[in-house]
N, C-alpha and C positions, 0 to 999 in steps of 0.2 A: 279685819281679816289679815290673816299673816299674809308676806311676801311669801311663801312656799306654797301656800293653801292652794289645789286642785283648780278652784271655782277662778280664783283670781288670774290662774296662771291661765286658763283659758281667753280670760276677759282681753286680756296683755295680748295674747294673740290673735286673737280677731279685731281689735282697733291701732292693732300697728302701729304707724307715726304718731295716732292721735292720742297714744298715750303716752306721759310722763310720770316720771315716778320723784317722789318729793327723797329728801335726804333722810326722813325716817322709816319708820316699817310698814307704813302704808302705801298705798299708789293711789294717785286721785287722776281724775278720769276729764280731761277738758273739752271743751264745746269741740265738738268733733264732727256735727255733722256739717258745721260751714266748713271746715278743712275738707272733709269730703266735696261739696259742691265744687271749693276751687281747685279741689285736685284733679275732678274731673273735666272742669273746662280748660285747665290747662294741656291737658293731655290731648283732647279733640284740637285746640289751637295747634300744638304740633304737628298730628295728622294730616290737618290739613296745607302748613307747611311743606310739609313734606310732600303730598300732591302736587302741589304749584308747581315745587322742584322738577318733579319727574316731569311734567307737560313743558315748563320751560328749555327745559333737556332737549325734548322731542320737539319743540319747533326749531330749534338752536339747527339740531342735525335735518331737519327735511324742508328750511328752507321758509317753515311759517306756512299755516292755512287760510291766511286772512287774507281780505285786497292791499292790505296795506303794506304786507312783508317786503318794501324795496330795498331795505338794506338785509336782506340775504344774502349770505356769498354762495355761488354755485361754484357745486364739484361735477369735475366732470368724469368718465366713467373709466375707468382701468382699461390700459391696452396693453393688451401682451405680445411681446415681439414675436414674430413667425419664425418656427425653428426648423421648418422645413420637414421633410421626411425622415424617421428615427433609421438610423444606420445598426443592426446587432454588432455585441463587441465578438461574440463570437459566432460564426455562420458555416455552414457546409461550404464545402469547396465547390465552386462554379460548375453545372454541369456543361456547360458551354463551353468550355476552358478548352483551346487550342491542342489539339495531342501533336508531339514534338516529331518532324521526321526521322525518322531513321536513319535515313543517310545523314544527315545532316547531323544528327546527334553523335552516330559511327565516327565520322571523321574530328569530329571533337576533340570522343573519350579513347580513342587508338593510341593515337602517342603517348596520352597518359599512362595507358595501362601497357604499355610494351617499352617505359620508362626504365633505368636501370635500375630504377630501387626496389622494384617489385620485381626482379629477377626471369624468368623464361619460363617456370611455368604457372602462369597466368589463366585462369577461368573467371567468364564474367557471363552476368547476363543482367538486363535491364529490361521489366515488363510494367507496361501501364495497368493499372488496378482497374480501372473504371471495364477499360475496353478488353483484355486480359491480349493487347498486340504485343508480341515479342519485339522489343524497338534495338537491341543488340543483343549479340549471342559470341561469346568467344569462349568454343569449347567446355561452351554449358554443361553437357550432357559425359565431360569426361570425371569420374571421381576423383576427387582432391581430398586430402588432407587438410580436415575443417576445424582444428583445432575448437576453440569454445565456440563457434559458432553452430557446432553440433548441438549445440542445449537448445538452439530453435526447435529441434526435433523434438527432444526430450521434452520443453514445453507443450510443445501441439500435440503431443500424444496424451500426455498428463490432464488437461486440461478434457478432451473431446472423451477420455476414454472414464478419468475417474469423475469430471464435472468441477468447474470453481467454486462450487460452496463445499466441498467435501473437507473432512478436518484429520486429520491423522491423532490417534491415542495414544499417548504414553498411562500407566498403568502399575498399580503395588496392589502384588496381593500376600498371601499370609505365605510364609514358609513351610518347610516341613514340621519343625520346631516351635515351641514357644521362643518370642524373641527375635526370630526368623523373619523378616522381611523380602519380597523379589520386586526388582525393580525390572519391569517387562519392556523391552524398547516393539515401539512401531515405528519406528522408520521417522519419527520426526529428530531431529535435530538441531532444532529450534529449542530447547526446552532449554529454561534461564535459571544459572546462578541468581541470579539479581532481579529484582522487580522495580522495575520495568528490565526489560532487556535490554543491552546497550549495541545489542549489533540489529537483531529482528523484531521490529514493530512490533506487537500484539502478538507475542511469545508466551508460551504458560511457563509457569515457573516450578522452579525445587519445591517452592514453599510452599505452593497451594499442594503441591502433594504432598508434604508432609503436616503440615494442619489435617486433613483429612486423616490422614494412616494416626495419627492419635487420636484423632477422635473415633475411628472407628475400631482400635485395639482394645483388648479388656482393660478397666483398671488396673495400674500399678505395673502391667505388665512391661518393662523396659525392652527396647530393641539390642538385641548382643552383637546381630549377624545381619548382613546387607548383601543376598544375592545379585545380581545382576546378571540378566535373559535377553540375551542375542540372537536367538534362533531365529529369528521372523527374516533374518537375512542368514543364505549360507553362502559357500562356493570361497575362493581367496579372499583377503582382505584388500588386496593391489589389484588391476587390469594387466591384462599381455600390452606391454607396449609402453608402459609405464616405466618411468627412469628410478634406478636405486634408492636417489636421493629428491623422489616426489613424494613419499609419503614415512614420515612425517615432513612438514614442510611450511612454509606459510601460507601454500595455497591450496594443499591433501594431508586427509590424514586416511590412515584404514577404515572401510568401510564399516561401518558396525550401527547393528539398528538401534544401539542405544548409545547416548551422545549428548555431551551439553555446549552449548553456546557455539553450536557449528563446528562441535570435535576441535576446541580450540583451547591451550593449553590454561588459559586462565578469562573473565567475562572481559570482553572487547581485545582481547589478544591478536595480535597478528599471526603470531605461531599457532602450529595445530599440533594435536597430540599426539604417542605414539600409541597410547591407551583409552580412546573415547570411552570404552564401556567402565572401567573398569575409574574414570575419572568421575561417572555418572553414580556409579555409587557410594564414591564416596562425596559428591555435594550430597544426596540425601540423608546420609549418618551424618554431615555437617548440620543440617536442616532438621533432623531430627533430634539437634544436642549430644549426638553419642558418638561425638570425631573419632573417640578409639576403638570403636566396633569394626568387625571384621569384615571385609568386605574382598568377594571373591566372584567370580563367574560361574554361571553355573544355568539349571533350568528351573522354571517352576512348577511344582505341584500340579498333577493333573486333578481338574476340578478345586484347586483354591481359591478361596473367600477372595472376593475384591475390597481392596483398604480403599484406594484413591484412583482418579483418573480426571487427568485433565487432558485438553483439547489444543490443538495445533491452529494457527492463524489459518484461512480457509489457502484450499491449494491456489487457486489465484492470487493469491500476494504471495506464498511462496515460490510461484511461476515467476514474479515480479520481481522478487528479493534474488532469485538467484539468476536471470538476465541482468538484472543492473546491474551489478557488483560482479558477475561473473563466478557467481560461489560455486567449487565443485563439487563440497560434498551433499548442499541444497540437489544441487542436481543429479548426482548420481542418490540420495533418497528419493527424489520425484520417478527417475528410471525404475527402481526396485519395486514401487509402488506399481507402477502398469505392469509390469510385469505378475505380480501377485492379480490385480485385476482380473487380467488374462489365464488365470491359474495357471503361472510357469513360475519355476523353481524364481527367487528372489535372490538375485546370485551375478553379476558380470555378463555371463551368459543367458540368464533367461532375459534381462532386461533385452542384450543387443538382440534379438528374438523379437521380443517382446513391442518395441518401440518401434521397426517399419513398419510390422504389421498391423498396428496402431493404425498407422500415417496411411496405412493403404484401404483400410478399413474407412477412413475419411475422407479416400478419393484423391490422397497425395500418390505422384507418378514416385514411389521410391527405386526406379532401378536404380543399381550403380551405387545401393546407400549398403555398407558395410560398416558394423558398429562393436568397437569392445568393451565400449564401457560409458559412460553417459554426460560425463562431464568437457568430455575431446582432449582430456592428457594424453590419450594414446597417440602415438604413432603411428598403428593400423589402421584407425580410424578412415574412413572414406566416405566423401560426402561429395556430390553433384551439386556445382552452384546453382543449375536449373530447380532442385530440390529447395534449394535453401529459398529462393524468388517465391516457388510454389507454397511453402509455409505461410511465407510474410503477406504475399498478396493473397491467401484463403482467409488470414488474421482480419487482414484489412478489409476485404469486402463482406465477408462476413459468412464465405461460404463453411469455414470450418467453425462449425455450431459451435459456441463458449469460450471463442481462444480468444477475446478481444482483452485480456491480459498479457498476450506476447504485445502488443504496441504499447499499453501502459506500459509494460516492463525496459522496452528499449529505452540506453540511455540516451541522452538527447545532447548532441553536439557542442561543446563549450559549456556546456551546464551540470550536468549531474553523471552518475556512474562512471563506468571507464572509459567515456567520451569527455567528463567534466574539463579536460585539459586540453581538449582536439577540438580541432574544427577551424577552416579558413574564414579568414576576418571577412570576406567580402560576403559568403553564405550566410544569411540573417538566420536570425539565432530559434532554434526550431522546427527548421525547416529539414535536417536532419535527424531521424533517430537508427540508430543502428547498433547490432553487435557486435562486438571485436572478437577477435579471435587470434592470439602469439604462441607459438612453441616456436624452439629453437630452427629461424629457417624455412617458417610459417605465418603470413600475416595475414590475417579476412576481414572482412566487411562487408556483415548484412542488415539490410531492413527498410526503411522509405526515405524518398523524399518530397517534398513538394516543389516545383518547378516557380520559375519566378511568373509563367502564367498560372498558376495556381492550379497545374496537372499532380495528380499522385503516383509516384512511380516507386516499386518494388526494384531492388537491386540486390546483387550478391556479386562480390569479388574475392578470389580466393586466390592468395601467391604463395603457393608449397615449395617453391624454390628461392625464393627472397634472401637478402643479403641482410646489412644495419637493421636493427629496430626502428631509426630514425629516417632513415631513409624511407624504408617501407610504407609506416606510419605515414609519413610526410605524402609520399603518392599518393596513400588509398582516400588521406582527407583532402587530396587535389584530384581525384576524381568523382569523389561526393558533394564538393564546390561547384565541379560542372555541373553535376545535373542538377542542382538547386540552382544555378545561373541559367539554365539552358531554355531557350524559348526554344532553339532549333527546329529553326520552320525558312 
């Protein structure tokens, strides 16, 4: 039979080893079943090697089950050290915690605060969170010129009145024309050159709106013309009260509901523009490839088609974005927003309107609170430090429903925002967060601290008559030292 033949090639495979094949074209077939026999009792010999092994194993580790196992070595049983009661790294503040006297605290923070660097006129107040005791009061309840510390306002009404998940839209929709695109502002400001965004976290960008507006335009159809739609804000573009040369500026620009990268004149810029809207469209004729389209101000179309809409980082981190850094035009768009809320004009004046009556709506004591604009560049501006206490401590205990983004937002002394570079060596680090607040002449300081008994205490100091920026500064973070030092008892 051939070596290829069917029958053969079977034969080959069912006697395996026990077949050889000779060096011609046959295959011969050897005594194969004694191969079998010793294949098998070799294999059983293993098996049961193998058993031995594993019981040898098992008496090796427990020690032997016979009388005879005396040379067993014994283990003996694992002890674990006592670690005593677990401590949390992070835990609520003592309810037990010592509340600080008053008098005692008074005679403290007096000299401090009637210090020459903080000038003559001086308001302060200090109220414990827990118990809501007024523990100092200097001229609390008179209004002061609150410079940025005004945006506590602006946050606590933003937050209570529109809610922290709430997202602001920006928007394209069709023109009047073929070609015709309107880029509609809402009030965010945040909206990014660049993706990611280099100044606000979780920013939507040029780009997602423009991917969108192509895919949702007809074929072929090229963009020629770039509206841009500001009406959702009217009234001036500057506040009464506001200096010549604050807007544009590196820290204002004109208010205008449509805006890129915080109406700042290029992405992470310091400078701000003198044309937010008008810079806004042309990043999206950039974004849409057609840099030399035309782009002008204007309205859009009643009932036009919507191309694109992206979404604004939720108002709670914009609450947070514009307390730390202190951004004014974050904050005068969070102002326009309650206002619109509250169905009043979106304008300088409906916000200042808009925002006590917010705060009073929430069960804030606003008398005495006089507002022209939302950011605190004005100069008219007037704010009660008892106001500004009543904010921080409603944040803090949690009387005002959803604002517990005004404490995430405060900077934190020696660490981050516009405290990153303040704060006395001996106050351990945290134990301060607060707002600042400088205009020409102007120096404040609001928000909490924790007491070195581990009390929480609401503060607000405001000097509308202040002399140096260094000086000033220099007191108001030596009077925020004391009360983080102060057991005063």
């Amino acid at each position: 039979m051939a070596y290829g033949d069917p029958a053969r090639s079977t034969e080959v495979a069912f006697l395996g080893v026990g077949t050889i094949a000779s060096s011609g074209s046959t295959i011969v077939t050897a005594k194969t079943g004694r191969f079998r026999r010793r294949l098998a009792i070799g294999v059983i010999g293993l098996v049961l090697l193998l058993i031995a092994g594993i019981v040898g194993v098992g008496v090796l580790l427990t020690g032997g089950g016979g009388t005879g196992g005396t040379d067993a070595v014994a283990v003996p049983s694992a002890q674990l050290p006592d670690l005593g009661a677990s401590v949390p790294v992070l835990a609520a503040l003592s309810t037990d915690a010592p509340l600080p006297d008053p008098a005692v605290l008074s005679s403290r923070l007096t000299p401090l605060l009637t210090a020459a660097g903080l000038g003559a006129g001086v308001s302060a107040q200090v109220v414990d969170v827990a118990s809501k005791d007024v523990l100092l009061d200097l001229d609390a309840a008179d209004p002061a010129t609150p410079a940025s510390t005004v945006k506590l306002l602006i946050a606590a009404a933003a937050l209570t009145t529109l809610g922290p998940t709430e997202t602001l839209d920006t928007t394209v929709v069709a023109g009047a024309t073929p070609g015709e695109v309107v880029l509609v502002g809402g009030g965010d400001l945040t909206l990014s050159r660049t993706a990611p965004s280099q100044t606000y976290p979780g920013a939507p960008t040029v780009a997602d709106l423009a991917t969108q507006v192509v895919a949702a335009m007809p074929a072929g159809t090229p963009v020629t013309r770039v509206v841009v739609d500001s009406s959702l804000f009217s009234g001036p573009l500057t506040a009464s009260g506001w200096g010549a040369a604050d807007a544009p500026s590196s820290y204002a620009a004109p208010v205008t509901a449509a805006a890129v990268d915080g109406a700042r004149v290029s992405p992470g810029s310091i400078a701000r523009s003198g044309q937010p809207g008008l810079d806004a469209g042309s990043a999206l004729a950039d974004a849409l490839g057609v840099r030399g389209a035309a782009v002008v101000l204007g309205e859009a179309p009643a009932g036009a088609k919507t191309l694109a809409t992206v979404h604004s980082a939720p108002v709670s981190r914009l609450v947070e974005q514009a307390l730390s850094m202190s951004d004014n035009m974050l904050a005068e768009a969070l102002a326009r927003q309650v206002a619109l809320a509250r169905h009043l004009p979106a304008s300088f004046e409906g916000a200042a309107q808009a925002v006590p009556d917010a705060l009073a709506d929430a069960g804030i004591d606003v008398t005495g609170v006089t507002l022209f604009d939302g950011s605190g560049l004005s100069l008219n501006d007037r704010v009660p430090a008892s106001v500004l206490t009543a904010v921080v401590r409603g944040a803090a205990d949690g009387s005002l429903h959803g604002a517990s983004a005004i404490l995430s937002g405060l900077p934190v002394a020696g660490y981050d925002g516009t405290l990153f570079d303040r704060g006395e060596a001996g106050a351990a680090p945290g134990t301060v967060r607060a707002k600042t607040g400088t205009l020409l002449g102007v120096h404040a300081l609001a928000g909490t601290v924790v007491t070195t008994d581990g009390r929480l205490l609401a503060f607000a100091v405001v000097a509308d008559g202040s002399g140096s920026d260094v000086a000033a500064e220099s007191a108001l973070d030596q009077v925020a030292a004391a009360l983080a030092g102060c057991g005063c008892r």
